[in-house]
C-alpha positions in Angstrom: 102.6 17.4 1.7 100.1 14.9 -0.1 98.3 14.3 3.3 97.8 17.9 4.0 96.3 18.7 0.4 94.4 15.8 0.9 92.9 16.7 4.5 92.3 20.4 3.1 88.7 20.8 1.8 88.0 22.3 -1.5 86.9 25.6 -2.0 83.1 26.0 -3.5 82.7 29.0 -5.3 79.7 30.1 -5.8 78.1 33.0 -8.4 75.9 35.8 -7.5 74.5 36.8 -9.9 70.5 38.8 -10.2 67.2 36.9 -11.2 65.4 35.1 -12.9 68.0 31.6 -11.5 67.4 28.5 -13.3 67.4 25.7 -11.9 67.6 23.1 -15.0 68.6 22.9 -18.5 67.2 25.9 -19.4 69.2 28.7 -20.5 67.6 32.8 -20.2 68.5 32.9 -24.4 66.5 29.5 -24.6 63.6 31.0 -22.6 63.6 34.6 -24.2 63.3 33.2 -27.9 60.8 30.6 -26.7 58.5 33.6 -26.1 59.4 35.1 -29.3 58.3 32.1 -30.6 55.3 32.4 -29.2 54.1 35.9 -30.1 55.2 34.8 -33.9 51.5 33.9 -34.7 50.2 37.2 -33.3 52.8 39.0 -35.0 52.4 37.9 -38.7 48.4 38.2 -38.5 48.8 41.7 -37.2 51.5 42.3 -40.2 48.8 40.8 -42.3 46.0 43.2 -41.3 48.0 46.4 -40.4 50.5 46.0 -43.6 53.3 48.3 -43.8 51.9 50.6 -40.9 52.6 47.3 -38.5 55.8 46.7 -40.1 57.1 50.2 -39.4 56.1 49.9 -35.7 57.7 46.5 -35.0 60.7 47.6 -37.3 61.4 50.4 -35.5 61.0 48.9 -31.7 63.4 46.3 -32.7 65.9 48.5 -34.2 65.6 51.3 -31.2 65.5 48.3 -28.4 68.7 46.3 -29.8 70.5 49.6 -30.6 69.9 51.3 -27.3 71.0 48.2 -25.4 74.3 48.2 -27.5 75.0 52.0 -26.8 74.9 51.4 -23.1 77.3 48.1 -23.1 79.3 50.4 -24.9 79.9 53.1 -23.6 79.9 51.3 -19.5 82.4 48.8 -21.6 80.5 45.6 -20.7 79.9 42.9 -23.0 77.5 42.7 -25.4 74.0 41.5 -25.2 71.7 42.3 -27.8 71.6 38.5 -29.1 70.4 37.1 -25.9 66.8 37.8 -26.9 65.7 40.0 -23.9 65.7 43.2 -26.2 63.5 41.1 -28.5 60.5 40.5 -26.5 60.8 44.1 -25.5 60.7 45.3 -28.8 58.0 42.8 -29.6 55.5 43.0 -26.9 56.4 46.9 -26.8 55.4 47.3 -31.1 52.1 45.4 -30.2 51.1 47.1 -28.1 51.0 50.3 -29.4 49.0 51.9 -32.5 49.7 51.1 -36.4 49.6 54.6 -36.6 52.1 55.6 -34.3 55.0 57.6 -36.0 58.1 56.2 -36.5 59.7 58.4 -34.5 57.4 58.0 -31.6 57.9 54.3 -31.3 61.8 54.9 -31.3 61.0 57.4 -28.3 59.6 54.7 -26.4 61.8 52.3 -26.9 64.6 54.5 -26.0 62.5 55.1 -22.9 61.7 50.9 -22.3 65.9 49.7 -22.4 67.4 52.9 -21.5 65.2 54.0 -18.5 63.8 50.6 -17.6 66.6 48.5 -18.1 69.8 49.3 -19.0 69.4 52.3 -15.8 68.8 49.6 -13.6 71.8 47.4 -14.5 70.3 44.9 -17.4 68.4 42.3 -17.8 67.8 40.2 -14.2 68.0 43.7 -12.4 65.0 45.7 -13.7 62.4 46.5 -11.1 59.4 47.3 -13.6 58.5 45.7 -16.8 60.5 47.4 -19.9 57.8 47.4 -22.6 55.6 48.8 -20.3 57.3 51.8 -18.9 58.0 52.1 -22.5 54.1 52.3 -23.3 53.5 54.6 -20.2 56.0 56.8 -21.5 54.6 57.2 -24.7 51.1 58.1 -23.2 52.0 60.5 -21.0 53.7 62.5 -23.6 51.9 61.6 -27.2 48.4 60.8 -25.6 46.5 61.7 -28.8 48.9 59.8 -31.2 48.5 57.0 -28.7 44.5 56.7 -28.9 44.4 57.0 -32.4 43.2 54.0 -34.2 43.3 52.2 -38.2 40.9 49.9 -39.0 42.4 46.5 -40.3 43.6 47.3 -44.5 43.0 50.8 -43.9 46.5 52.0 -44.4 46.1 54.6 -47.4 45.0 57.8 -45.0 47.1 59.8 -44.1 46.2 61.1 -39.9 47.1 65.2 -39.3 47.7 64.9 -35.4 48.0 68.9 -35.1 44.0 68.3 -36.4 43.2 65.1 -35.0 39.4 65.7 -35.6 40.1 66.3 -39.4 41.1 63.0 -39.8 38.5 60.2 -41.0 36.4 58.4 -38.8 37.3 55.4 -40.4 40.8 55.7 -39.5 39.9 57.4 -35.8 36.9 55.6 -34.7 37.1 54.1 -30.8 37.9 50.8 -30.2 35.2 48.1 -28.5 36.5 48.6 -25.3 36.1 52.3 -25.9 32.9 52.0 -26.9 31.8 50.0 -23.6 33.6 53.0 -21.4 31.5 55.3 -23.4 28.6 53.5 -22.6 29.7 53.0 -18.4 29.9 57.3 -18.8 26.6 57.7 -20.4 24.5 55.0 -18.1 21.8 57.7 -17.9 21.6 58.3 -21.2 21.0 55.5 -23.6 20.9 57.4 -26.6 24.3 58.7 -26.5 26.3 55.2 -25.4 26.9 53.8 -28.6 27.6 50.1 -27.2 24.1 50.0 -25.8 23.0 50.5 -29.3 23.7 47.1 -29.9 21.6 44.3 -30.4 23.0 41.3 -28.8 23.6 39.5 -31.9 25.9 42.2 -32.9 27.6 42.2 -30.1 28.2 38.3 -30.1 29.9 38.9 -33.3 32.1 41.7 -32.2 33.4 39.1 -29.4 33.5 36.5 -32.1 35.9 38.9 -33.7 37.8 40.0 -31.4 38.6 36.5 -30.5 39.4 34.9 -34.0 40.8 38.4 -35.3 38.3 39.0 -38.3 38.9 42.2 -39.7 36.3 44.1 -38.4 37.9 44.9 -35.0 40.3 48.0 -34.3 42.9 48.5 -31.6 46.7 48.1 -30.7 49.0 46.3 -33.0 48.8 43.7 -31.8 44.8 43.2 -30.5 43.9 41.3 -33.2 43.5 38.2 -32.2 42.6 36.2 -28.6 43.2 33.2 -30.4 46.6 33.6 -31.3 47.7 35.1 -27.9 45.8 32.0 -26.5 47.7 29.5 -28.6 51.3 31.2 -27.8 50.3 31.3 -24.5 49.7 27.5 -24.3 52.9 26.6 -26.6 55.0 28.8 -23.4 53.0 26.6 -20.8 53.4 23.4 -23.1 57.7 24.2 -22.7 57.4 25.3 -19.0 58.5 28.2 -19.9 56.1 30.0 -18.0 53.6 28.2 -15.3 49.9 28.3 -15.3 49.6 30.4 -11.8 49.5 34.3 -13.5 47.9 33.6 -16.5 44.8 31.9 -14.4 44.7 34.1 -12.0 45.1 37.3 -14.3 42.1 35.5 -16.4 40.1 34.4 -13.0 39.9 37.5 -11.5 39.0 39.7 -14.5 36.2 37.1 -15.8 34.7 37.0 -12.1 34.0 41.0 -11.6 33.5 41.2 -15.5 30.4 38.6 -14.9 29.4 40.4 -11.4 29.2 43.7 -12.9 27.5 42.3 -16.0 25.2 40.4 -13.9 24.5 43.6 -11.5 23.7 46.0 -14.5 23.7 44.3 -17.9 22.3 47.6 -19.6 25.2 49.4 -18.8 28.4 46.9 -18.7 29.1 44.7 -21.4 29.4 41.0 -21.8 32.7 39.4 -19.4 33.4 37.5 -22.8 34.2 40.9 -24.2 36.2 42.0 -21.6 38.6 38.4 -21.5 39.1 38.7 -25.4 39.1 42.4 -26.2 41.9 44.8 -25.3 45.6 43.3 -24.0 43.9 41.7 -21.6 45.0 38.0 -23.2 48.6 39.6 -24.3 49.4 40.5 -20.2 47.9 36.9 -19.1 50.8 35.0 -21.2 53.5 37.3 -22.3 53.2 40.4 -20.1 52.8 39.6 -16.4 54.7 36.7 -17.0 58.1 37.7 -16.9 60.1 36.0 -15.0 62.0 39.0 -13.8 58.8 41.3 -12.5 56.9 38.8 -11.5 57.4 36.9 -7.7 59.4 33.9 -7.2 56.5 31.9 -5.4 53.8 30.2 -6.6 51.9 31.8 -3.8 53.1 35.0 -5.0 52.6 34.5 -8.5 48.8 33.8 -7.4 48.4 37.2 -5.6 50.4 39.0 -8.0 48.0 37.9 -11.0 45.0 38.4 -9.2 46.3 41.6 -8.1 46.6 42.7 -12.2 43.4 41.0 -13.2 41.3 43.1 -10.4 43.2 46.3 -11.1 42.6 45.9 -14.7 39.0 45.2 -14.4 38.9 48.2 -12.1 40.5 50.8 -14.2 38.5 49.8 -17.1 34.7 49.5 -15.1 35.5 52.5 -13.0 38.7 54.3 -14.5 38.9 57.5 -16.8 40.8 55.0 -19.8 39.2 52.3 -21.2 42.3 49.7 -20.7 44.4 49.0 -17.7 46.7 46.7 -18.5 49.7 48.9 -18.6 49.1 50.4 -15.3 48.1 47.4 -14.0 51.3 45.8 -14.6 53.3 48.5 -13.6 51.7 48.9 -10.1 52.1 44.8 -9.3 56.1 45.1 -10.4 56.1 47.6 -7.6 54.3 44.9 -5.4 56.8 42.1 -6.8 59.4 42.8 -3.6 57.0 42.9 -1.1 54.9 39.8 -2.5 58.7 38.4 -2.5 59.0 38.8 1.0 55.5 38.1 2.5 55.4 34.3 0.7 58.7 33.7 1.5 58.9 29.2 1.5 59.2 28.4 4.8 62.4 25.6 5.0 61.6 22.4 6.4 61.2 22.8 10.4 62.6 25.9 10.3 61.2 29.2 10.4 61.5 32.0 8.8 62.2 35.9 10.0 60.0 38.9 8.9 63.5 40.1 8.8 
């Protein structure tokens, strides 16, 4: 008996289980929080500028994230996992990107609409096809369109905005953002007078970049475009812990700052500085924190390169030639629907073997 359990092999078992697999210390709690760690910076400055209008947003993402996630371990009768940090960075990225004067009510929609629908629908976290915040986002502007283009200037939090009389409301509170300024100016090429961007003089427009990368006050738009900067430092802090690697965020920043500059280059009177463009919008927010989840995004390296340079020229394309001044969401989304293929086609080839398009 002793020399036939020793002659019989041990059985391996092995885990299936659905992406992102680790290969070292790392845990997916270790990595989610590391990200929340490294929109912290962003977040507080927004709070700072937006007050209780940003508070209420963010507030309300987290609470309808978490709590929606919950529900649906409930009532499937799976185990609970609202602490693992996934429904933070959800919540997070979702609240920053969308106006300080959303409603309260209208952020919960969305967030319903980024765990339920995104998520939870798909089986959790690991199993989602398309990023979460985003669908929430997309959501939100195909049913609350004007509520979602309706900007506060920073400290501007006393007015109260009428959306069944949107044009009633101040211009302070409802004036367009920079980025919507330089669409308005792509729309009106032919008529300088009208584009308020080329109004400009280039000083002023160096400052306007100035701000929207070091987040002075004097710059309107999501949440959570306040600052370049800050997105720039998390960014680096998620690279500095591997938690994410340098091949999206370059490419995503490559590829928009090469046909910003050609565009500017080909018709500076009509598109505005590529500086603008890097720093202004989400466009710093999707390079670190948005295209870079690890569940959306490609395994390969090679893939990661085609699948950032796929968001950063879609991006650049929707807001040079597009009806809506930013395309980050529907950037994103269209990639994540790219992610399988981009899976398959860069597929490592093992060491002198070869690999089936099958």
């Amino acid at each position: 008996m002793a020399e036939e359990e020793r002659k019989e092999p041990k059985k391996k078992l092995l885990t299936v289980s659905t992406s992102p697999h680790l290969t070292d210390r790392s845990t997916s709690k270790q990595i989610m929080y590391e990200v929340v760690i490294g929109m912290l910076p962003v977040t507080l400055w927004s709070i700072y500028l937006y007050r209780h209008m940003a508070v209420i947003v963010l507030l309300t993402c987290l609470a309808g994230c978490l709590g929606t996630e919950w529900l649906f371990n409930l009532a499937r009768k799976r185990p609970q996992t609202i602490t693992d940090g996934s429904g933070i960075v959800t919540a997070l990225i979702l609240g920053l990107s969308l106006p300080p004067t959303l409603p309260w009510w209208a952020a919960l929609i969305g967030s319903v609409a980024a765990i339920g629908a995104a998520k939870m629908l798909f089986g959790g976290l690991g199993s989602n096809i398309f990023n979460p915040a985003m669908v929430g986002r997309a959501f939100l502007m195909a049913c609350f369109g004007t509520m979602m283009t309706t900007w506060a200037m920073p400290f501007q939090t006393g007015v109260k905005i009428t959306y069944e009389d949107p044009a009633a409301a101040p211009s302070a509170i409802t004036q367009p953002t920079p980025l919507a300024l330089a669409k308005d100016a792509i729309k009106h090429a032919a008529d300088p007078d009208i584009a308020e961007w080329n109004k400009q003089s280039p000083d002023d427009v160096n400052i306007i970049i100035l701000d929207m990368f070091t987040g002075n006050m004097t710059v309107n738009g999501s949440t959570g475009e306040t600052s370049a900067l800050l997105w720039l430092i998390g960014g680096v802090f998620l690279l500095f812990r591997r938690t994410i690697t340098y091949h999206i965020p370059l490419a995503v920043l490559g590829s928009s700052g090469v046909i910003a500059t050609a565009a500017w280059w080909a018709n500076p009177e009509v598109y505005i500085n590529p500086l603008a463009h890097l720093c202004g919008g989400g466009l710093m927010m999707c390079a670190f924190f948005i295209a870079t989840d690890l569940v959306t995004c490609p395994l390969s390296k090679r893939g990661r390169v085609i699948f950032g340079i796929g968001v950063g020229t879609l991006i650049m394309l929707i807001r040079l030639k597009g009806g809506y001044p930013e395309g980050v969401m529907y950037a994103v989304l269209l990639m994540n629907a790219m992610t399988p293929l981009l899976d398959r086609w860069t597929r490592p080839k093992p060491l002198g073997g070869h690999v089936s398009a099958d």
